[in-house]
Backbone of each chain as ProteinMPNN parsed JSONL, in Angstrom:
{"seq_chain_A": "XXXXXXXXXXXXXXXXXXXXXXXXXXXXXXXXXXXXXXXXXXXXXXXXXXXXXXXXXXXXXXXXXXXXXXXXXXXXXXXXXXXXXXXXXXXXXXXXXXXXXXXXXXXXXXXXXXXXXXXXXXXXXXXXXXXX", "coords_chain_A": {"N_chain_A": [[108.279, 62.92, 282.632], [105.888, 65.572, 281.849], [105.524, 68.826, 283.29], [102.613, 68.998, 284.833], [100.974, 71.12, 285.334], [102.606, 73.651, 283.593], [101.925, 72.299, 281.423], [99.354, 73.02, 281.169], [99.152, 75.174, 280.812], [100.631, 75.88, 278.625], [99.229, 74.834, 276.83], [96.803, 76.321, 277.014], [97.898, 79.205, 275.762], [98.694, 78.245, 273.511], [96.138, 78.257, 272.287], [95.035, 80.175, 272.622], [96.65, 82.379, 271.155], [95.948, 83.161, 267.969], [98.554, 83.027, 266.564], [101.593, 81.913, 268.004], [104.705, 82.035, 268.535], [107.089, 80.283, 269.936], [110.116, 80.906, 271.061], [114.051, 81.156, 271.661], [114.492, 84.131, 273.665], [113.276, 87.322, 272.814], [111.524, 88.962, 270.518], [112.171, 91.169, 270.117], [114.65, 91.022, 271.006], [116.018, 88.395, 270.156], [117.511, 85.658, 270.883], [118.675, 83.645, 269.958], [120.199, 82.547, 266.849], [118.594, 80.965, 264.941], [115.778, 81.526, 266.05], [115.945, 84.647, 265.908], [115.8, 84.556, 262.718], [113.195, 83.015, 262.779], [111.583, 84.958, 263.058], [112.455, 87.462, 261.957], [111.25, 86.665, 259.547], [108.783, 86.408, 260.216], [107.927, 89.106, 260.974], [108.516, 89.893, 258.028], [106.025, 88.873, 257.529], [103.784, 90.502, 258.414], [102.358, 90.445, 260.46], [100.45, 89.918, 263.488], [101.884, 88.463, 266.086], [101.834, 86.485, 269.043], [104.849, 86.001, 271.424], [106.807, 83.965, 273.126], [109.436, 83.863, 275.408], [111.396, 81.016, 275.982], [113.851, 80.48, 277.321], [113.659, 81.042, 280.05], [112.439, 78.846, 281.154], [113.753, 76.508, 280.328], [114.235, 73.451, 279.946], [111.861, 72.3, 281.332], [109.791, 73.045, 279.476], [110.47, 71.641, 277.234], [110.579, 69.339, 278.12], [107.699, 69.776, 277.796], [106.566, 70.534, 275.392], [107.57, 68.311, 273.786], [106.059, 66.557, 274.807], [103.635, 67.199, 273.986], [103.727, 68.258, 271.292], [105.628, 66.652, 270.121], [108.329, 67.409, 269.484], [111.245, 68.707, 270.182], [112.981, 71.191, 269.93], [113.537, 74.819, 269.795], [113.205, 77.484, 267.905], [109.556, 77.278, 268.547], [107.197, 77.02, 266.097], [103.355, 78.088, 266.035], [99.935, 78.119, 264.747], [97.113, 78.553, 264.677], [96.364, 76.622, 266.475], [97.787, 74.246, 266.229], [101.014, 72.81, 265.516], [103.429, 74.165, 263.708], [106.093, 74.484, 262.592], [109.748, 74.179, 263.454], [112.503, 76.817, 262.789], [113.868, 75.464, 260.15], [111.502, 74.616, 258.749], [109.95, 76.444, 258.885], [111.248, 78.739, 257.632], [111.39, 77.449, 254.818], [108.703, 77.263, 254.04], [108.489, 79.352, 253.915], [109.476, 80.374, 251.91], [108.146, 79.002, 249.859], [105.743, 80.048, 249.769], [103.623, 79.122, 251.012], [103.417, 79.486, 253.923], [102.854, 82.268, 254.069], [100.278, 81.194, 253.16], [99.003, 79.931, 255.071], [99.128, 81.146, 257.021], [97.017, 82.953, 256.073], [97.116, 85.594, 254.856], [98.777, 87.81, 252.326], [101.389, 86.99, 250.353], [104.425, 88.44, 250.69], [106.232, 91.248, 248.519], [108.796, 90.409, 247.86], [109.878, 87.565, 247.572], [112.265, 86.106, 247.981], [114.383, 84.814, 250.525], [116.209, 86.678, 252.707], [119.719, 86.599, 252.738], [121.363, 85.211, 255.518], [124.302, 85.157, 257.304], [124.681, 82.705, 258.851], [123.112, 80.694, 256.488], [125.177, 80.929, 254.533], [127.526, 79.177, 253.116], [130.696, 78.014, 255.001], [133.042, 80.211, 255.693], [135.765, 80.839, 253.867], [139.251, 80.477, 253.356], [141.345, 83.372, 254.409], [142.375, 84.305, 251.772], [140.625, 84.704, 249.954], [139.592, 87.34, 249.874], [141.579, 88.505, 248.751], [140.534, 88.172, 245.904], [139.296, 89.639, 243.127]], "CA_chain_A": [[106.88, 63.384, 282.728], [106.0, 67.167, 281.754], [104.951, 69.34, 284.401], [101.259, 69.225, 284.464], [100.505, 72.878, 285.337], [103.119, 74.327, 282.865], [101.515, 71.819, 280.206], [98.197, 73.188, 280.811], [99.404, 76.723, 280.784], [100.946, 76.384, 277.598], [98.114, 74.551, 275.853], [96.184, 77.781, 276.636], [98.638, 80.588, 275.294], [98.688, 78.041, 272.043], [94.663, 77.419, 271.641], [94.266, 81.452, 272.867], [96.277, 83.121, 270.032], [96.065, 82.415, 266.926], [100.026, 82.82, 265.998], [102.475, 82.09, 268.536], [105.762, 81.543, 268.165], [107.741, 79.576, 271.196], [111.17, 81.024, 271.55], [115.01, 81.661, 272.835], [115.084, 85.433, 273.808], [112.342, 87.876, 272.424], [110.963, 89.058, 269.029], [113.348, 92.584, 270.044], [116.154, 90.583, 271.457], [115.971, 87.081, 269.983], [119.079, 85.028, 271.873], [119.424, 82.463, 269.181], [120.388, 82.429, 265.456], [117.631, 80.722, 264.312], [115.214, 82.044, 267.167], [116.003, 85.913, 264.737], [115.508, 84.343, 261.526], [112.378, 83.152, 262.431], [111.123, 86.213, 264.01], [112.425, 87.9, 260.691], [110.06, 85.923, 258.335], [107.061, 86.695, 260.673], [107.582, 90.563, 260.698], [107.787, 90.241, 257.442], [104.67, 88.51, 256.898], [103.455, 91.721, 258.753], [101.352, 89.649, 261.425], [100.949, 89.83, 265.069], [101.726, 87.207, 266.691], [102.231, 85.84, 270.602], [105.749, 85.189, 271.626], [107.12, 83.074, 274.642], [110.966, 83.368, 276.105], [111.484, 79.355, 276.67], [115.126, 80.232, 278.21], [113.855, 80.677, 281.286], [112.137, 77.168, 281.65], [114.343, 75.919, 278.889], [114.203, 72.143, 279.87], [110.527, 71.967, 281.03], [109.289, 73.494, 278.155], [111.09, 71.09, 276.081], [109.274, 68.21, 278.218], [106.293, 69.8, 277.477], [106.518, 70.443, 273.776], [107.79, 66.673, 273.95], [104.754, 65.724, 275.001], [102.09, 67.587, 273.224], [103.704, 68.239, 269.56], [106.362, 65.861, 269.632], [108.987, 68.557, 268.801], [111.927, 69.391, 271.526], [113.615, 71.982, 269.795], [112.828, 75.787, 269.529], [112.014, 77.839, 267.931], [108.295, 76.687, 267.275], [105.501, 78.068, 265.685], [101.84, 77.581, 266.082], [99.182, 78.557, 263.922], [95.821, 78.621, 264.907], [96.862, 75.545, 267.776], [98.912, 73.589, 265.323], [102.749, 73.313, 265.268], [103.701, 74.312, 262.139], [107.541, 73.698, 262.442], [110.572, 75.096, 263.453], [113.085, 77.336, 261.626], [113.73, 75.394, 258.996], [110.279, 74.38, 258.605], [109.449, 77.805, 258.37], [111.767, 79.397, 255.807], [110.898, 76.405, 253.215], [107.171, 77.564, 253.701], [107.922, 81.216, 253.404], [110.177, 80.461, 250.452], [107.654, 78.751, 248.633], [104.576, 80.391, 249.797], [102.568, 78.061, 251.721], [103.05, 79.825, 254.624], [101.356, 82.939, 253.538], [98.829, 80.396, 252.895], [98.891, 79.191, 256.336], [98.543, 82.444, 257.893], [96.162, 83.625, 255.695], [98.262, 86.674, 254.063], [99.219, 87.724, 251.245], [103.154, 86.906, 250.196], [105.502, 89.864, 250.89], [106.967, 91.346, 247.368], [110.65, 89.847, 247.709], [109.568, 86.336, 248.515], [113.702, 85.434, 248.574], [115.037, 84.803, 251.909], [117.888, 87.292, 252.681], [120.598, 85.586, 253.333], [121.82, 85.601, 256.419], [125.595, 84.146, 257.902], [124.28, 81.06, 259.026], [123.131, 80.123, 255.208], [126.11, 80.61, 253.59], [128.535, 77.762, 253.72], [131.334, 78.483, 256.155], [134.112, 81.204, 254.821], [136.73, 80.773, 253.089], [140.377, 81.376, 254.408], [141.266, 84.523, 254.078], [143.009, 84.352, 250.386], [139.495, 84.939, 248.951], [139.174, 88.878, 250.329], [142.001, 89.043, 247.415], [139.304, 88.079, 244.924], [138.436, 91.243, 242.339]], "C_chain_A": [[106.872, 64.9, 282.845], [105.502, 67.636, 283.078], [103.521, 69.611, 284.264], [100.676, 70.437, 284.585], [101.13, 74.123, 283.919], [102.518, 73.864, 281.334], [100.329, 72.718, 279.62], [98.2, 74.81, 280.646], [99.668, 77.295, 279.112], [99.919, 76.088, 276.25], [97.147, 76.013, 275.692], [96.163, 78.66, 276.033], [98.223, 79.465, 273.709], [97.347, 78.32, 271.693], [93.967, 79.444, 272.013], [95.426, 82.736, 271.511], [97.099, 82.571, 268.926], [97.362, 82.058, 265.826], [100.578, 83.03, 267.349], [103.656, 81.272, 268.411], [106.728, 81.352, 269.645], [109.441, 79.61, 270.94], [112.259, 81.319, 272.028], [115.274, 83.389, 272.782], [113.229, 86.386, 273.401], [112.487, 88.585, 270.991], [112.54, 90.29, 268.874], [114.56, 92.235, 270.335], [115.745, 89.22, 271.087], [117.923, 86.208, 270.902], [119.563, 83.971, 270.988], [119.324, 82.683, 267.356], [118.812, 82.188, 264.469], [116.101, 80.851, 264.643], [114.634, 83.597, 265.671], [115.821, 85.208, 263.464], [114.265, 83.853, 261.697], [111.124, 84.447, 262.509], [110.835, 87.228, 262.505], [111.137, 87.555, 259.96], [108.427, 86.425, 259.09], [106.713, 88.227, 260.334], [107.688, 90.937, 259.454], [106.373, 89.652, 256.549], [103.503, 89.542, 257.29], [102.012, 91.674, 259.429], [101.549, 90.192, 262.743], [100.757, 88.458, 265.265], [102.363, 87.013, 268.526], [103.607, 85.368, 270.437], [106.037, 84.687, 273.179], [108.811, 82.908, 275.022], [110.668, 81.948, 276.763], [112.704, 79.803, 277.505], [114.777, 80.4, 279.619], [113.172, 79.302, 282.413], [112.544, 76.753, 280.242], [113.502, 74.875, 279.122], [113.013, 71.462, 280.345], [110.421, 72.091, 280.285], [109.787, 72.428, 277.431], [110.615, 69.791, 276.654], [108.147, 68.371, 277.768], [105.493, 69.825, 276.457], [106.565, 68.628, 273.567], [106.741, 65.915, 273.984], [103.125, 65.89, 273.845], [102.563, 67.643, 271.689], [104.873, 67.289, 269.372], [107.872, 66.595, 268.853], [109.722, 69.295, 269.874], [112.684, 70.66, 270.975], [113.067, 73.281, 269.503], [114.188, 76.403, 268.764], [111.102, 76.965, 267.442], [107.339, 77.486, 267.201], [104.371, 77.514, 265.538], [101.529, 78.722, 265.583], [97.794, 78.159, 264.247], [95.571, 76.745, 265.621], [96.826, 74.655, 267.39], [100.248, 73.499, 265.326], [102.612, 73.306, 263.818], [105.345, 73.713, 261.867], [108.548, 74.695, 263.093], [111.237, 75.709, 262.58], [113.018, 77.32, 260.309], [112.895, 75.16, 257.957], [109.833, 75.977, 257.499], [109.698, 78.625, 256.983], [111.389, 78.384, 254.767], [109.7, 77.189, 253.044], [107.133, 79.366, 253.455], [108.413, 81.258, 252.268], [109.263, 79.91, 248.887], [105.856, 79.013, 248.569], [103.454, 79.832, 250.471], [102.316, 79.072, 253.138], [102.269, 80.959, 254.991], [100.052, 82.385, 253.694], [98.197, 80.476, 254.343], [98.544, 80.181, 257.021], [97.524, 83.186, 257.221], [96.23, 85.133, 255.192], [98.457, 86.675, 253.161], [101.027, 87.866, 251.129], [103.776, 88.305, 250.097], [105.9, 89.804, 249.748], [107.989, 90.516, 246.722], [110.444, 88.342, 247.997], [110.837, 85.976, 248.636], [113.87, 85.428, 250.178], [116.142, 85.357, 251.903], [118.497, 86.27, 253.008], [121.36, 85.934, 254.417], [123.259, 84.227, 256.717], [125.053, 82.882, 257.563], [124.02, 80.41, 257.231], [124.17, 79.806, 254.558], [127.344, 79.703, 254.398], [130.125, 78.597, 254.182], [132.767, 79.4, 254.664], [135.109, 80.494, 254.745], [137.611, 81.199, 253.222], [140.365, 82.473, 253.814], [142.183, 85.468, 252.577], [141.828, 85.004, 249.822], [139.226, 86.92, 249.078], [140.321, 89.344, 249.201], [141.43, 89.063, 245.986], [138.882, 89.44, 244.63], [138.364, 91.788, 241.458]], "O_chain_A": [[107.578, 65.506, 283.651], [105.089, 66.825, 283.906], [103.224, 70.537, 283.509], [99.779, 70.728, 283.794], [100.492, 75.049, 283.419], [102.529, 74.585, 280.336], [100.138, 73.092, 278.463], [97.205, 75.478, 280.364], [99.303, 78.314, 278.524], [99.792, 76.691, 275.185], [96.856, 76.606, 274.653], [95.142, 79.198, 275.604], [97.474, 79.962, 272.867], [97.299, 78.728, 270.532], [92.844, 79.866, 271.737], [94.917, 83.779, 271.099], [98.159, 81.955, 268.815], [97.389, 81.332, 264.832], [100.264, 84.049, 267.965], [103.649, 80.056, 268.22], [106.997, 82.341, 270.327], [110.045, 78.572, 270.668], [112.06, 81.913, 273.087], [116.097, 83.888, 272.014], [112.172, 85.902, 273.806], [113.589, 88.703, 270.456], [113.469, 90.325, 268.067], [115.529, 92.932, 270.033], [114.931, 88.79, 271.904], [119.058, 86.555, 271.232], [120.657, 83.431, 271.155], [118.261, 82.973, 266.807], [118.214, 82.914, 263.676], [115.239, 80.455, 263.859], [113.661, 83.653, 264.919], [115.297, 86.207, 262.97], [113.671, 84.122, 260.653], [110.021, 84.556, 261.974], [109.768, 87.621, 262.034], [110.141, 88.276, 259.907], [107.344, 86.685, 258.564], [105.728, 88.629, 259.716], [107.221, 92.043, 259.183], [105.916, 89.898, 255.433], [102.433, 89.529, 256.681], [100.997, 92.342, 259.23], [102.555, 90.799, 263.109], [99.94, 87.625, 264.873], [103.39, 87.564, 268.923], [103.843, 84.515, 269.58], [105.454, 85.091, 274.185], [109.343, 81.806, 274.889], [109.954, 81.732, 277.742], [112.558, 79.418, 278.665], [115.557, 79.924, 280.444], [113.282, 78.962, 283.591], [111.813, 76.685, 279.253], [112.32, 74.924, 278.782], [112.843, 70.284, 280.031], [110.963, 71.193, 279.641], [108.965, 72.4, 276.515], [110.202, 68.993, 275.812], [107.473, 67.435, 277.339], [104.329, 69.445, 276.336], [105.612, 67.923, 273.235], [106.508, 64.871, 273.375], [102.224, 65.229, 273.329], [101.835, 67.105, 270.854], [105.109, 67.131, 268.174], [108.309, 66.218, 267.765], [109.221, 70.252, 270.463], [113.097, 71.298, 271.944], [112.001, 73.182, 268.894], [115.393, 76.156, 268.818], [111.248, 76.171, 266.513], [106.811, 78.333, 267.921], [104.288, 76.449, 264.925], [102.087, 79.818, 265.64], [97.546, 77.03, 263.822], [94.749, 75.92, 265.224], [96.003, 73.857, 267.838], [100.696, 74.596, 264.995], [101.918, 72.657, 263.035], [105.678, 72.774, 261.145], [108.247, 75.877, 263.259], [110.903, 75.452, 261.423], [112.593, 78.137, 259.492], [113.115, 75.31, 256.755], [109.601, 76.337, 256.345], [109.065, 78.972, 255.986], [111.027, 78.881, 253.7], [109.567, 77.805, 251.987], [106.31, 80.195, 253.069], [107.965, 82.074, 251.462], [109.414, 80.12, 247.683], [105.008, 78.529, 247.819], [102.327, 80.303, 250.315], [101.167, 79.408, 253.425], [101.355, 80.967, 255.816], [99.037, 82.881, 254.181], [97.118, 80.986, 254.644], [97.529, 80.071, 257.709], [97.102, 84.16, 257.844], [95.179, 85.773, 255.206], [98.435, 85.564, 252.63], [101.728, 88.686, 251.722], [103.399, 89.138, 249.272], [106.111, 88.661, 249.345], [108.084, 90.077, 245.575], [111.12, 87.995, 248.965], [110.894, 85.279, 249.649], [113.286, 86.268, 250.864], [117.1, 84.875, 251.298], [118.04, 85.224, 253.468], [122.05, 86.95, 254.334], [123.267, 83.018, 256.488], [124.968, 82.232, 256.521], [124.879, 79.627, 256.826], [124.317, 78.708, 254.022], [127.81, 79.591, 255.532], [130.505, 79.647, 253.664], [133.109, 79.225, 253.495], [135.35, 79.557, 255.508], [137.547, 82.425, 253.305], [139.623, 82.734, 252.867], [142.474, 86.654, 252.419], [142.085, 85.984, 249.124], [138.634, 87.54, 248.195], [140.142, 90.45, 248.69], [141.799, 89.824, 245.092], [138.332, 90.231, 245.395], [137.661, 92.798, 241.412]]}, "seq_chain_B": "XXXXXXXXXXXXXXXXXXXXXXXXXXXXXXXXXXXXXXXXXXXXXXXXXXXXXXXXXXXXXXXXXXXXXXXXXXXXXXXXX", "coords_chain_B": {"N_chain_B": [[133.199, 66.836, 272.937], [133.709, 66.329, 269.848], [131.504, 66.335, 266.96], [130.687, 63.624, 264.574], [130.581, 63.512, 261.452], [130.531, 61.8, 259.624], [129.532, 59.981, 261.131], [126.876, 60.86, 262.131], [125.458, 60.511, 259.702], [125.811, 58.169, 258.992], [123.639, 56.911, 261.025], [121.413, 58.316, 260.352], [121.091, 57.001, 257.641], [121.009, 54.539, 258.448], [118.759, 54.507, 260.029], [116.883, 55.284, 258.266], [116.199, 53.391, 255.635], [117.666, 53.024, 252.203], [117.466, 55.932, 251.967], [119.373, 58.68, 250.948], [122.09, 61.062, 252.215], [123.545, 63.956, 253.159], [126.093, 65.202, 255.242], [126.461, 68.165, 256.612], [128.603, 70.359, 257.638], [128.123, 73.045, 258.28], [129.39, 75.965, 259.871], [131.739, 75.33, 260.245], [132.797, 75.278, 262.615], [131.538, 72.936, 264.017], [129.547, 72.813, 265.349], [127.099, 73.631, 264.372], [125.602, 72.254, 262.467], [123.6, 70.855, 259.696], [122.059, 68.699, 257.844], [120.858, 67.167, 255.154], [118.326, 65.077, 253.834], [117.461, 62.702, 251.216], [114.544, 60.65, 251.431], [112.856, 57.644, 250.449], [110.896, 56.923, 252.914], [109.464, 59.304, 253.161], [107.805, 60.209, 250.956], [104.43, 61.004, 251.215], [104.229, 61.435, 253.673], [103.821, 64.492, 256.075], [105.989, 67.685, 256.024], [107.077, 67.95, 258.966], [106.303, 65.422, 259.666], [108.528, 64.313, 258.726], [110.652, 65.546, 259.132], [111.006, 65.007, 262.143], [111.307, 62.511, 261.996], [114.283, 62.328, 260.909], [115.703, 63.907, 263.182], [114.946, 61.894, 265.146], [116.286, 59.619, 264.659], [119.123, 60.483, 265.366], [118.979, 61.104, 267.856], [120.411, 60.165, 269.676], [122.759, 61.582, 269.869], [122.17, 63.935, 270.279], [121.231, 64.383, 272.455], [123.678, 63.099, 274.782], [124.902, 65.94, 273.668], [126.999, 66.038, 271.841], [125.993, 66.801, 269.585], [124.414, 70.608, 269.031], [122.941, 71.916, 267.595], [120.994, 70.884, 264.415], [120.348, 71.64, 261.727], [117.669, 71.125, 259.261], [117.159, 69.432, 255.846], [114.78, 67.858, 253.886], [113.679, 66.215, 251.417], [111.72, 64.16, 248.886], [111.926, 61.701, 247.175], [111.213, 62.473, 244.282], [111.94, 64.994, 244.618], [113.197, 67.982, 242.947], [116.908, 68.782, 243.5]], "CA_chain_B": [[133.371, 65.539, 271.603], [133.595, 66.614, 268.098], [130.826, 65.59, 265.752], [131.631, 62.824, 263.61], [129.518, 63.767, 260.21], [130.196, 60.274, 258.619], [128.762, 58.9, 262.082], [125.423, 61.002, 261.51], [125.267, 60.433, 258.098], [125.133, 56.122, 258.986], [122.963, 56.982, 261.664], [120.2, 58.43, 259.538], [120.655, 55.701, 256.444], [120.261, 53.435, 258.949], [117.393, 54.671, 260.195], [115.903, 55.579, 256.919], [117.012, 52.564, 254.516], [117.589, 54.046, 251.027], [117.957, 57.461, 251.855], [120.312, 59.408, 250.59], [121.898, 61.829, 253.082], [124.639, 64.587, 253.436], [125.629, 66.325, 256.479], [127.825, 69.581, 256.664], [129.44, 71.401, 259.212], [127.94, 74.974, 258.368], [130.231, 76.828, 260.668], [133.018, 74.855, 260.503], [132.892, 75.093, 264.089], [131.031, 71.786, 264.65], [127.891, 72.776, 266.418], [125.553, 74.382, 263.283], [125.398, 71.225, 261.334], [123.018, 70.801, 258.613], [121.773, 67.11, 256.765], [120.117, 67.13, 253.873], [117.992, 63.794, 253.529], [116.258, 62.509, 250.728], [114.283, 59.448, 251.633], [111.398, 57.205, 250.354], [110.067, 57.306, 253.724], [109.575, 61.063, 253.211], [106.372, 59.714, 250.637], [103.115, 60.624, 251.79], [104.105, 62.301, 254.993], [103.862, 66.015, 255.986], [107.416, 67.804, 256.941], [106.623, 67.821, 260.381], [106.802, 63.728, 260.854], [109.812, 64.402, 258.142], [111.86, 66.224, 260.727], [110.817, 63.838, 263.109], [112.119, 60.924, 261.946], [115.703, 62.237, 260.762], [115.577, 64.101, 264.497], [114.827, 60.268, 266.102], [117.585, 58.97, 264.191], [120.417, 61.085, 266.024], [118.447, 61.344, 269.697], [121.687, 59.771, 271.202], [123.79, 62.741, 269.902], [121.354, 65.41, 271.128], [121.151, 63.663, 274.106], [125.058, 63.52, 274.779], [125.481, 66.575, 273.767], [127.773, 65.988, 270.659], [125.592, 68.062, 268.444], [123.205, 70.957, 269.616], [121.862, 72.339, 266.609], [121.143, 70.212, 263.476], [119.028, 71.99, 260.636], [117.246, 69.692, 258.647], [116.464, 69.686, 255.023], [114.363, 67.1, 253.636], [113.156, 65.885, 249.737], [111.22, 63.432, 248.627], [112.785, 60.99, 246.005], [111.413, 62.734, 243.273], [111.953, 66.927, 244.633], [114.559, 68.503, 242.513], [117.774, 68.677, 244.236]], "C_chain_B": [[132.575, 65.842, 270.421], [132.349, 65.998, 267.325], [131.026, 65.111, 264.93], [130.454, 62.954, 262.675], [129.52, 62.763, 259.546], [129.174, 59.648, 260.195], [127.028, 59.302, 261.74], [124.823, 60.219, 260.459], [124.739, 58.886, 258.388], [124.313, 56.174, 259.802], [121.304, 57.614, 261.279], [120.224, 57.474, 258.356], [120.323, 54.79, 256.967], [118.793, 53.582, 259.253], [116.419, 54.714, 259.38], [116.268, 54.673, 255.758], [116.734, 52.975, 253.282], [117.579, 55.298, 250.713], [119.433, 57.454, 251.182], [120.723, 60.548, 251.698], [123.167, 62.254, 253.03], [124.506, 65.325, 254.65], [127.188, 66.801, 256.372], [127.69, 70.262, 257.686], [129.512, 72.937, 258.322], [128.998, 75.8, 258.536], [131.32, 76.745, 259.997], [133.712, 74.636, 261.925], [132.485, 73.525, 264.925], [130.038, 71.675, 265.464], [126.98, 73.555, 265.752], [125.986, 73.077, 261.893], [124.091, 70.981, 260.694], [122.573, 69.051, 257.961], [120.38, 67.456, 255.939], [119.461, 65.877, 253.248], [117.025, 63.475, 252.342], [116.288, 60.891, 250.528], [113.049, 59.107, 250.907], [110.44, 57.249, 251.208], [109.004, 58.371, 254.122], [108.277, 60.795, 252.335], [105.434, 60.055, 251.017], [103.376, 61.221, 253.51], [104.152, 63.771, 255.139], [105.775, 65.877, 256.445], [107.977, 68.126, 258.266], [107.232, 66.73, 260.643], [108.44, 63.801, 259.65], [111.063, 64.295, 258.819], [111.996, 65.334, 261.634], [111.553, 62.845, 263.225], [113.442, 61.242, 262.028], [115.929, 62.881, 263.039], [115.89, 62.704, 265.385], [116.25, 60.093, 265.499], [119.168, 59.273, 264.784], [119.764, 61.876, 267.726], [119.925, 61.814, 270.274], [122.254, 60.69, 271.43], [123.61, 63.672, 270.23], [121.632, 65.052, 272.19], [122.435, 63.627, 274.965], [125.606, 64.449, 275.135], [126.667, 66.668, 273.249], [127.343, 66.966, 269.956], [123.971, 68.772, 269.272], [122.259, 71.794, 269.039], [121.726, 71.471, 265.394], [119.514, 70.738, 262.726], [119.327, 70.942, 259.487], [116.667, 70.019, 257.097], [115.528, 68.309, 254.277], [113.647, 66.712, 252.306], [112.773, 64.222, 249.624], [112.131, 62.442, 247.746], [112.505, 61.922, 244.606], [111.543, 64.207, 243.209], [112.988, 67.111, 243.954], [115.691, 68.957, 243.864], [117.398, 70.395, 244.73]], "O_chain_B": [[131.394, 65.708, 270.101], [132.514, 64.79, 267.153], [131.619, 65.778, 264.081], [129.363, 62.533, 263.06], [128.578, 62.6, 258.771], [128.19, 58.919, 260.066], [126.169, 58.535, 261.304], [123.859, 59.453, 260.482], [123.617, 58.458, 258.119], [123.67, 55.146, 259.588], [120.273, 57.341, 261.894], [119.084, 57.105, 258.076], [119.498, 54.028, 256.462], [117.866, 52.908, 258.804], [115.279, 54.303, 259.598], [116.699, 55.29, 254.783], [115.575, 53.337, 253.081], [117.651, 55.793, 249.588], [120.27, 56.572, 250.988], [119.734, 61.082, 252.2], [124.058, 61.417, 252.89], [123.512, 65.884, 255.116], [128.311, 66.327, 256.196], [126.764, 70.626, 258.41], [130.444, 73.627, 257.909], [129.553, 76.347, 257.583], [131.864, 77.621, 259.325], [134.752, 74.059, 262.242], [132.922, 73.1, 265.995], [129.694, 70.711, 266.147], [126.102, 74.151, 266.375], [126.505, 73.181, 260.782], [123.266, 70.889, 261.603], [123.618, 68.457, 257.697], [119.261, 67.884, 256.219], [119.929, 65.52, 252.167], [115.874, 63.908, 252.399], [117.101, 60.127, 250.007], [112.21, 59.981, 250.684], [109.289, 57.501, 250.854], [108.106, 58.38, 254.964], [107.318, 61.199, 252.992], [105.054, 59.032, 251.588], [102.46, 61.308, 254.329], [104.6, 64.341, 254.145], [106.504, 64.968, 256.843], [109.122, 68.49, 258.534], [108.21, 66.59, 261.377], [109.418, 63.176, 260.06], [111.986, 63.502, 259.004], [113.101, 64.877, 261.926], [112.231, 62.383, 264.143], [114.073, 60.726, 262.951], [116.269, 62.099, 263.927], [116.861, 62.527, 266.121], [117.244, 60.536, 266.073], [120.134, 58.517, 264.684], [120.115, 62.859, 268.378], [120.425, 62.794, 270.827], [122.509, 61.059, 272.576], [124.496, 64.466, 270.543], [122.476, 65.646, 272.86], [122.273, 64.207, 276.039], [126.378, 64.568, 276.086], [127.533, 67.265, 273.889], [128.046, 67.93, 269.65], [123.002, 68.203, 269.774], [121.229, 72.277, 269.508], [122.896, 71.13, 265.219], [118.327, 70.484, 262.933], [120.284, 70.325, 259.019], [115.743, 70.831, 257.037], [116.424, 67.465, 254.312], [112.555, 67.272, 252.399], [113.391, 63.295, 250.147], [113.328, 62.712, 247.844], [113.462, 62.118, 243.857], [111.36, 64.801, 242.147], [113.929, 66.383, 244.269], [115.317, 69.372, 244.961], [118.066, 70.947, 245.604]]}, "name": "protein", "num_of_chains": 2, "seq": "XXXXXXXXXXXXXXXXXXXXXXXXXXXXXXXXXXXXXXXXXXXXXXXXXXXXXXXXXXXXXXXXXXXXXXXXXXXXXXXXXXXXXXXXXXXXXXXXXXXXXXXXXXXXXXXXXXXXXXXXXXXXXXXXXXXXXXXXXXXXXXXXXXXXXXXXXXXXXXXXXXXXXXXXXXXXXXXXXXXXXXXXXXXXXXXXXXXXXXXXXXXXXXXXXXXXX"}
C-alpha cells in the first residue's frame, strides 16, 4: 500500500505542470543511463519541463507510481497528467515524431537519436581497434 | 545470479503465446538487457499496456533481483523489423 500523503503529493506536481519528468538524479546531474538519455531528448525538444529526484524515496515512489500509472520503473514522463512512458517509450516517440506531437512542438532538425554507448551492441574484443 | 536470457525469452512466449521474442545482453555485463517482442497481443493496444505486459511477464526476475534494467522494444505482427 502506497503512502497516502506522498501519493497525493505527487498527483499534484503531475496535474500542476504540464511536463514532468520523474527521475534518478537531476536534469544537470542525471544518476542513471537512461535517466540522461531521456533528459537529452527533452532539451532537445527545447521545453521546460518539472523534474523530480526519485533516489531519495526510491522505493515509495515506485509504490506510488505502482499504484496510480501502473509503471514501477523510472524514468517517467508525464504530459499534461498522463504517463507517457519511460525511456524507451520515449526515444521511439521522438524518433518517429509523435512526441513532438505530444508536446505540442515542432520536431528538432536532426530527428536521429545520437547514439549513445548503451545503443550500440556491446564491443568487440579488442582485435577490432586494428580495423582500417 | 546471472540472467539466464533463454529463461526470459520462455518467460515472455509464455506469457504472450505466439510472440516472437529476442533478448540480448547489451553490455555484456548482464544487467542492461534488452527484448525485443513482437506479439499479436501487441494489436490494438497503446505502447504503454505493451510494456506492461512483457514487464508482468518477468516480475519474478525484477523482483529477485536477477535483472535490474530490461529495455523493451515492442512490434506489432505486421511493423517492419
Amino acid at each position: 500500500m502506497a503512502d497516502q500523503e506522498l501519493t497525493e503529493r505527487l498527483e499534484q506536481l503531475i496535474s500542476e505542470n504540464e511536463v514532468l519528468l520523474l527521475m534518478k538524479g537531476t536534469p544537470t546531474e542525471p544518476r542513471c543511463g537512461f535517466s540522461l538519455r531521456t533528459v537529452q531528448i527533452l532539451d532537445r525538444m527545447g521545453i521546460e519541463y518539472g523534474a523530480i529526484d526519485v533516489l531519495p524515496a526510491l522505493q515509495p515512489l515506485r509504490e506510488v507510481t505502482s499504484e496510480i500509472s501502473d509503471w514501477e520503473t523510472f524514468p517517467q514522463l508525464y504530459v499534461k497528467g498522463e504517463l507517457v512512458g519511460g525511456c524507451d517509450i520515449v526515444e521511439e516517440m521522438f524518433a518517429s515524431g509523435e512526441l513532438a506531437e505530444t508536446l505540442g512542438v515542432e520536431q528538432p532538425e536532426t530527428p536521429d537519436t545520437p547514439e549513445s554507448p548503451a545503443d550500440l551492441p556491446a564491443q568487440s574484443p579488442p582485435l577490432d581497434i586494428e580495423r582500417n | 545470479m546471472a540472467a539466464d536470457l533463454d529463461e526470459l525469452k520462455a518467460m515472455i512466449e509464455r506469457a504472450l503465446p505466439g510472440s516472437e521474442v529476442v533478448v540480448l545482453d547489451e553490455t555484456g555485463t548482464g544487467d542492461h538487457l534488452r527484448a525485443v517482442v513482437r506479439a499479436p497481443q501487441f494489436e490494438g493496444i497503446g505502447r504503454l499496456q505493451q510494456h506492461r505486459l512483457v514487464k508482468a511477464a518477468v516480475r519474478d526476475r525484477f523482483e529477485d533481483g536477477t535483472i535490474h534494467a530490461l529495455s523493451v522494444t515492442t512490434l506489432r505482427p505486421d511493423d517492419p523489423a
